[in-house]
C-alpha positions as CSV (number, residue, x, y, z in Angstrom):
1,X,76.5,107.3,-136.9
2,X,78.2,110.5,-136.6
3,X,81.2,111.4,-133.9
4,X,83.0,114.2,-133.2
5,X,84.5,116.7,-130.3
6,X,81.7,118.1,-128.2
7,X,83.5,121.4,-129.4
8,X,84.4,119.8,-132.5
9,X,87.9,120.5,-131.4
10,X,90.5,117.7,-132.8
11,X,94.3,117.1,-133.2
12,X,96.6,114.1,-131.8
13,X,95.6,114.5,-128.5
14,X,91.9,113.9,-128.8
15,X,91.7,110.3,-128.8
16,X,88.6,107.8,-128.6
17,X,87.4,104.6,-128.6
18,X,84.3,102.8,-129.6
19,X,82.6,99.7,-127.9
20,X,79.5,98.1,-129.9
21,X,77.9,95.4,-128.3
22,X,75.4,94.1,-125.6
23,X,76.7,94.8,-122.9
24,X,75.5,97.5,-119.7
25,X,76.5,100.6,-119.4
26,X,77.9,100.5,-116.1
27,X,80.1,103.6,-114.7
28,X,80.7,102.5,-111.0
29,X,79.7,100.0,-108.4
30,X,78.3,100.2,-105.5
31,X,79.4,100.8,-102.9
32,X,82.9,102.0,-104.5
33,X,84.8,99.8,-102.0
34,X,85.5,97.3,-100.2
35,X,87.6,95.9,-97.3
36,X,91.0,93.9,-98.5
37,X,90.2,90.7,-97.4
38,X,86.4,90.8,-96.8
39,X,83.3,89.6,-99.1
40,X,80.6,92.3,-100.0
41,X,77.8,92.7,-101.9
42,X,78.4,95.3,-104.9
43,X,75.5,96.3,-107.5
44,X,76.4,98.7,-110.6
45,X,75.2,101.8,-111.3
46,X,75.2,103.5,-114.8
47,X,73.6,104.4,-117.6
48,X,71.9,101.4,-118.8
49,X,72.2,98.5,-115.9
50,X,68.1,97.3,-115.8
51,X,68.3,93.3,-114.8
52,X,72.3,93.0,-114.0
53,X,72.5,91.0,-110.8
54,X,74.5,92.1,-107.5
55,X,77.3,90.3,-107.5
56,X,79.3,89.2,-104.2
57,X,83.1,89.8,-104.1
58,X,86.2,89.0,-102.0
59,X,88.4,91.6,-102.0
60,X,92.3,90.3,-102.2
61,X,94.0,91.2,-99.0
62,X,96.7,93.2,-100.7
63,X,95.3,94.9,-103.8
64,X,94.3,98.6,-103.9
65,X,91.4,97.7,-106.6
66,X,89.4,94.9,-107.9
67,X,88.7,95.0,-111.8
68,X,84.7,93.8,-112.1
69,X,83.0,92.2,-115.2
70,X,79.5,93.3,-116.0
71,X,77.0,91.4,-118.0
72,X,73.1,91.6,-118.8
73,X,72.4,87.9,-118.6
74,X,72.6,85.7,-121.4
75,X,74.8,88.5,-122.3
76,X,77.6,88.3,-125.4
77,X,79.7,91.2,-123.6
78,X,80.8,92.6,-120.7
79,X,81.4,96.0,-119.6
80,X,84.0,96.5,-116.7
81,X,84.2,99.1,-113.6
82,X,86.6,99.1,-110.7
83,X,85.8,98.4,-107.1
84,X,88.2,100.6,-104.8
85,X,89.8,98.7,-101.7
86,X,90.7,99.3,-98.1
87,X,92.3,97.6,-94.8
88,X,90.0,100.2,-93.1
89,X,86.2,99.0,-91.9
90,X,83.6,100.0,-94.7
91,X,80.7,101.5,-93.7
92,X,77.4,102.4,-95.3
93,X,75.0,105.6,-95.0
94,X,71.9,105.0,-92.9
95,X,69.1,106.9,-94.2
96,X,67.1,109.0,-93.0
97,X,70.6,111.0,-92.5
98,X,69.6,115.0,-94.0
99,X,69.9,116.3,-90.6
100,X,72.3,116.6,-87.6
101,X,69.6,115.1,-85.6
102,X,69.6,111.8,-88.2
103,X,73.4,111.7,-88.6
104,X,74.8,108.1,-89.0
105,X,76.6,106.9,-86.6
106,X,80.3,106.1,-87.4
107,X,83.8,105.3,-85.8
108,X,87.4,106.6,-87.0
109,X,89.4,105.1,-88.3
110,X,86.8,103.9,-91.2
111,X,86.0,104.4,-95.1
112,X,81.8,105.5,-95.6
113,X,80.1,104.8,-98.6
114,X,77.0,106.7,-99.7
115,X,75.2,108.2,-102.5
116,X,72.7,111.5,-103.0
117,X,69.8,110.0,-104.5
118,X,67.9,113.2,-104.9
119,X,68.7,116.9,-106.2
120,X,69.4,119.1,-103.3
121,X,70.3,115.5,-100.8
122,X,72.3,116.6,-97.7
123,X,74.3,113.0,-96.1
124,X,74.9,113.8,-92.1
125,X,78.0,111.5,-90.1
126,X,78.5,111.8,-86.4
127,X,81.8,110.9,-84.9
128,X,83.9,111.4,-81.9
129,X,87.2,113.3,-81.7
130,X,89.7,113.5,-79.0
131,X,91.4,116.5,-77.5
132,X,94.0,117.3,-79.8
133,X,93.1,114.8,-82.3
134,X,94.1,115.7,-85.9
135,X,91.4,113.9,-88.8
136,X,91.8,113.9,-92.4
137,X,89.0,113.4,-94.6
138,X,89.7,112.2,-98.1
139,X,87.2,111.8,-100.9
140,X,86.7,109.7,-104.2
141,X,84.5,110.1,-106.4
142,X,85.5,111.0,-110.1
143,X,88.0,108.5,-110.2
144,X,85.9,105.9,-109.4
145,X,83.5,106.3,-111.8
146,X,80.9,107.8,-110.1
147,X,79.7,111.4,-111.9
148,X,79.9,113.4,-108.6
149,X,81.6,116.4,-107.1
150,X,81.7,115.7,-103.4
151,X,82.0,118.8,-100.9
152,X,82.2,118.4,-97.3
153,X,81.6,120.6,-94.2
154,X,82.6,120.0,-90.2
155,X,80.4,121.4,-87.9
156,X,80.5,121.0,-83.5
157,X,78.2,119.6,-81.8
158,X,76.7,123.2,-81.6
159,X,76.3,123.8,-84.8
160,X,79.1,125.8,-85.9
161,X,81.4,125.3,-88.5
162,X,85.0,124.5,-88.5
163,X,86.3,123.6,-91.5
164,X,85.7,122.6,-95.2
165,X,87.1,120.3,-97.6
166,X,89.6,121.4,-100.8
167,X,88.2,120.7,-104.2
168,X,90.6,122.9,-106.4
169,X,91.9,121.2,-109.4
170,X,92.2,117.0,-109.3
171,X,91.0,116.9,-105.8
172,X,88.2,115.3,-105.2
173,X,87.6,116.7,-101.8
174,X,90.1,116.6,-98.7
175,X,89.5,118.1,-95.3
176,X,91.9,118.6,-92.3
177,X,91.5,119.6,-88.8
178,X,92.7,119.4,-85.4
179,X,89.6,119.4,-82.7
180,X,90.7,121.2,-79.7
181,X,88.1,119.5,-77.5
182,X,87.1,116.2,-77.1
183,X,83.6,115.7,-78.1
184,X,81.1,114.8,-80.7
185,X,81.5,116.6,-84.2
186,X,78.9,116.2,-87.6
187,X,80.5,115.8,-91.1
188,X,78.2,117.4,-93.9
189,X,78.7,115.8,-97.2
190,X,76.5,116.9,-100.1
191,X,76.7,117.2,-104.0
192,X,78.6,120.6,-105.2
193,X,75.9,121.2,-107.7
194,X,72.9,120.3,-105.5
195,X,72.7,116.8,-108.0
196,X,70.8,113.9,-107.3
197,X,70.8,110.5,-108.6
198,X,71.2,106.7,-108.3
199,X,74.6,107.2,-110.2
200,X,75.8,109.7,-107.9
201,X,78.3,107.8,-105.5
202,X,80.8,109.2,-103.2
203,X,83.2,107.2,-100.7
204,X,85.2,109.0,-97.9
205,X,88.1,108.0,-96.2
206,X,88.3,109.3,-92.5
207,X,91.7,108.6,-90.5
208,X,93.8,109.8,-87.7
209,X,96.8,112.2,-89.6
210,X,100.0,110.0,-90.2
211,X,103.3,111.5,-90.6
212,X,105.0,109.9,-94.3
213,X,105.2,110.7,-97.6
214,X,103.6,110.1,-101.2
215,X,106.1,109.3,-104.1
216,X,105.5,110.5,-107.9
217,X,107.3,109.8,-111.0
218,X,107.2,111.7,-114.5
219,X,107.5,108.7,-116.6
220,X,105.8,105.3,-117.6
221,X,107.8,104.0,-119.6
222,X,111.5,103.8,-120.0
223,X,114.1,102.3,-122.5
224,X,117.1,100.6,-122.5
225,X,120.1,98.6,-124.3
226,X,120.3,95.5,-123.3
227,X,123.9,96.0,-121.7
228,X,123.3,99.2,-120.4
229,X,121.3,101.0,-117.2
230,X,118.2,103.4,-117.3
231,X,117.6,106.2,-114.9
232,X,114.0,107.5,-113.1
233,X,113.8,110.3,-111.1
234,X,111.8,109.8,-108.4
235,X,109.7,112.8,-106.4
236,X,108.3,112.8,-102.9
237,X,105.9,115.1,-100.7
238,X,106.7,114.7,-97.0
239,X,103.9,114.6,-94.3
240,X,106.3,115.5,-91.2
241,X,109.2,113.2,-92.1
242,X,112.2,114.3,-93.2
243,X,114.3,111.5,-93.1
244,X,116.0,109.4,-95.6
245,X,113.9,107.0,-97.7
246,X,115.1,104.2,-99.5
247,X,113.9,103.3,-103.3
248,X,113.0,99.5,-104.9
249,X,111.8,98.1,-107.9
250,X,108.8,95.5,-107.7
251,X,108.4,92.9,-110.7
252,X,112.0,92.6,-112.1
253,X,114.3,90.6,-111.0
254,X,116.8,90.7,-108.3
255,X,119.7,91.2,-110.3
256,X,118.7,94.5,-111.5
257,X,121.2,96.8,-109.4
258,X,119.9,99.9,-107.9
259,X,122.1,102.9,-107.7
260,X,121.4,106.5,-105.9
261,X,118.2,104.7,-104.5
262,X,118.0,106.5,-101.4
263,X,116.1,109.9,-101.2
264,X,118.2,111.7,-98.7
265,X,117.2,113.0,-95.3
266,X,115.3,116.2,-95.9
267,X,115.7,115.7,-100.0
268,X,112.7,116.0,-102.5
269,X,113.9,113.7,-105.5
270,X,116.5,111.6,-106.8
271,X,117.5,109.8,-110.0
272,X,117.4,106.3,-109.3
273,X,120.3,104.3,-111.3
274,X,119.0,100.8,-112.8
275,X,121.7,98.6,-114.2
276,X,120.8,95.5,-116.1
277,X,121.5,92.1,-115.8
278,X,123.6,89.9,-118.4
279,X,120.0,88.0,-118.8
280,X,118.8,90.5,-120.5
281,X,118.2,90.5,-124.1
282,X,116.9,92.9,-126.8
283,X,113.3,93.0,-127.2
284,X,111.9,92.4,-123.9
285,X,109.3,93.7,-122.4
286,X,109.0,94.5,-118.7
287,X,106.3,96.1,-116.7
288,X,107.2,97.1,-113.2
289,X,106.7,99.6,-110.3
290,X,108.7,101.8,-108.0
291,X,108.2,101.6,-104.1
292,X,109.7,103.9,-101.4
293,X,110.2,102.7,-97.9
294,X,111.2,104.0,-94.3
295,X,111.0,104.2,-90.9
296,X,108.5,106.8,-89.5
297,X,108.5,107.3,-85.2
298,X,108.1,103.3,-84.5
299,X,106.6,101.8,-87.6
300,X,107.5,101.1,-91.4
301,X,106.1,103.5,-93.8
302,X,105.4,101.9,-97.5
303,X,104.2,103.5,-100.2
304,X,104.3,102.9,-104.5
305,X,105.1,105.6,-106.8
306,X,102.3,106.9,-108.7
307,X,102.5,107.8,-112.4
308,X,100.1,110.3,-112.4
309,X,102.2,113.3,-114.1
310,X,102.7,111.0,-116.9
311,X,99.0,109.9,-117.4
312,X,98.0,113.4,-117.5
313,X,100.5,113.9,-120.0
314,X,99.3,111.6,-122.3
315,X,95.6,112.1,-121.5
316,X,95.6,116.0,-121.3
317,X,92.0,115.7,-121.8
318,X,91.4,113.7,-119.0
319,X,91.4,115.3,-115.3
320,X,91.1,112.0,-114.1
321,X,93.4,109.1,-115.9
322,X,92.4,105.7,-115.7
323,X,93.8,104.2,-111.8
324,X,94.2,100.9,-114.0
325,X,97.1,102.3,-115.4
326,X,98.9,104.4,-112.5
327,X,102.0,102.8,-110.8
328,X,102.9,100.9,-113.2
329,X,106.4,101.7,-115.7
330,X,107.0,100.0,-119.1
331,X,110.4,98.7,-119.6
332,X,111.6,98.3,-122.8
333,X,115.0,96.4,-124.3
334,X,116.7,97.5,-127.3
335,X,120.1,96.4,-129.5
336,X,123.2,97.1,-127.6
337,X,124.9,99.8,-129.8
338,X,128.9,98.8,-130.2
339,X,131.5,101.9,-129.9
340,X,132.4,101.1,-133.7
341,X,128.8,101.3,-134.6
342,X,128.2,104.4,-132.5
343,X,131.4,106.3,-134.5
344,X,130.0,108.9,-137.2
345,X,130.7,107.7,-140.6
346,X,134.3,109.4,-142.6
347,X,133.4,112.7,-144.4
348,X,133.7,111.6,-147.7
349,X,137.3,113.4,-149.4
């Protein structure tokens, strides 16, 4: 067996790893998602997945994924995928659907899940909008596993077009607009490439606009004595609110005090102050993540911080950095250092 760089490229940051084993080759499930809370049946889809079994799973009614073993049976391994999850209804593609006249039939708010089974496959949805009425379409595809690129077109009822959907860079394909007459509208969702496939899964949120905000941090890991503080700075992108937002930590303790954890009204970062507890001892590990919190018109607004920036940092290779791994922080503890200790040593006379 031979390996190397597609463009036999190489240097530190072109890592690998290697699996040998009985086990499928599974990418993805299917559908992608499921509703928190809910049971639904989810088969895999992949490279090499001849005689694994659907499986039926109950999503947890609080967490974003669902980590999924896969096994041929009899089988001495597993491979693993991630099923994506939602408090929004799930819905499925109807097929026949390639044409405005066979559109499925959906409701907003709600997630659909499909798949273009053949080369040139053309998914049709048909919704209502109200007068005024501002959507946003978000898709997943890539980061689920599936091997898609998902573009999407609005039409009217007519036939004309209103908007499409943003696929520059990391984005997997988002689409905005504001109907300015009540009525019934057609979402076109098709493969960029013209691609078709069993493997070839897309899943779409669709949801009224929501003024709030997304929070980012640059690091996943951070380090600290075990007498001593560490500091984050936290990064948000407002949607229509500008007022304050207050910070917390989830999975360390409550004696941890917080400092400068409040992004001020109208503010795009701060550097949140973390002081340690006496507890604390050197070498620890914690793992923990950063959530963001406020009051947006006449409901609370939560949100985690992702670690995104850093996964692409340490996977510069990878547009698309395992979700596994985003949100969550590393927290190490090292030796206090004492002031004598910390002195630089005499110059010898």
């Amino acid at each position: 067996m031979e390996i190397h760089d597609l463009a036999y490229q190489g240097g530190p940051k072109h890592r690998y790893r290697l699996r040998a084993g009985n086990f499928p080759l599974a990418s993805a499930p299917f559908p992608l998602g499921a509703r928190q809370g809910a049971r639904t049946k989810v088969q895999f889809i992949g490279r090499d997945v001849q005689g694994v079994r659907p499986v039926n799973v109950l999503a947890s009614p609080s967490s974003p994924r669902v980590p999924l073993s896969v096994r041929f049976p009899r089988g001495r391994g597993s491979g693993f995928v991630t099923l994506a999850t939602s408090r929004l209804p799930e819905l499925m593609e109807i097929e026949p659907n390639e044409t405005p006249e066979t559109a499925t039939k959906i409701f907003i708010p709600s997630v659909v899940n499909g798949r273009f089974t053949r080369p040139k496959d053309r998914d049709w949805f048909e919704f209502s909008a109200a007068k005024g009425q501002r959507l946003v379409f978000s898709g997943r595809t890539r980061s689920l596993g599936s091997p898609c690129d998902l573009f999407m077109r609005l039409f009217s009822a007519g036939g004309d077009p209103l908007s499409q959907a943003d696929i520059s860079g990391a984005n997997e394909g988002t689409l905005t607009n504001t109907f300015n007459e009540a009525g019934t509208y057609r979402l076109r969702v098709e493969e960029l490439n013209r691609q078709g496939g069993p493997d070839l899964a897309y899943r779409i949120t669709m949801e009224a606009f929501q003024p709030g905000f997304t929070l980012s941090v640059e690091t996943n890991r951070v380090e600290a004595a075990c007498d001593g503080s560490f500091e984050i700075k936290a990064t948000v992108t407002r949607r229509e609110y500008d007022g304050p937002i207050a910070l917390s930590i989830i999975g360390l303790g409550d004696d941890f005090v917080l400092e400068n954890n409040v992004i001020a009204e109208k503010k795009s970062e701060t550097a949140l102050q973390v002081k340690l507890p006496a507890r604390v001892v050197a070498g620890q590990l914690f793992r923990f993540t950063l959530a963001g919190k406020a009051r947006v018109g006449d409901e609370d607004f939560e949100t985690t911080a992702s670690t995104m920036p850093a996964l692409r940092k340490l996977f510069p290779l990878l547009r698309y950095p395992p979700v596994e791994l985003d949100s969550w922080i590393a927290l190490g503890i090292k030796a206090s250092i004492s002031k004598k200790e910390a002195q630089p040593p005499d110059k010898p006379k």
